[in-house]
Phi, psi and omega in degrees: 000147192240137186274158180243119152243163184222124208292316209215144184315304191300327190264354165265348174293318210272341166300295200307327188273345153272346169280309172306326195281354195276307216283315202298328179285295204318325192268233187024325209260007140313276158342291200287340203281316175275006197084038278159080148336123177234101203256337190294316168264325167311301164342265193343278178288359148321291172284352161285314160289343188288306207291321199292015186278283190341311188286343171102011176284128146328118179250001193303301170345279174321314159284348173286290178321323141011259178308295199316320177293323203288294177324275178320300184304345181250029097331308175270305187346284154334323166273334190269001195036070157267000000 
């Protein structure tokens, strides 16, 4: 097993809060497959960037993964003439 350190409290926060956006898009791409808004993972990492914003976290990660739902969900939104 291989260990992971992390020099500081703060850089193991900002992995975790890129792992969660990782897990949370990665669970969306069901949705996305089918034509299927995944407004529920949009929601999500919406407020997952606000708190790492809040925290003073770097949020980029996250917001890429973001746009790409914002993007996708109003494509189809569209195609679905919602």
């Amino acid at each position: 097993m291989n260990n992971i350190t992390f020099v500081s409290t703060q850089e193991f926060t900002q992995a975790a809060f890129n792992q969660v956006a990782k897990i949370v898009a990665e669970h969306g791409h069901p949705c996305l497959d089918v034509c299927c808004p995944a407004e529920s993972t949009e929601r999500c990492l919406e407020h997952l960037a606000i708190v790492a914003s809040d925290w003073s976290y770097d949020y980029s990660f996250i917001d890429a993964h973001l746009e790409t739902y914002k993007k996708a969900n109003a494509e189809i939104r569209e195609y679905l003439g919602e």
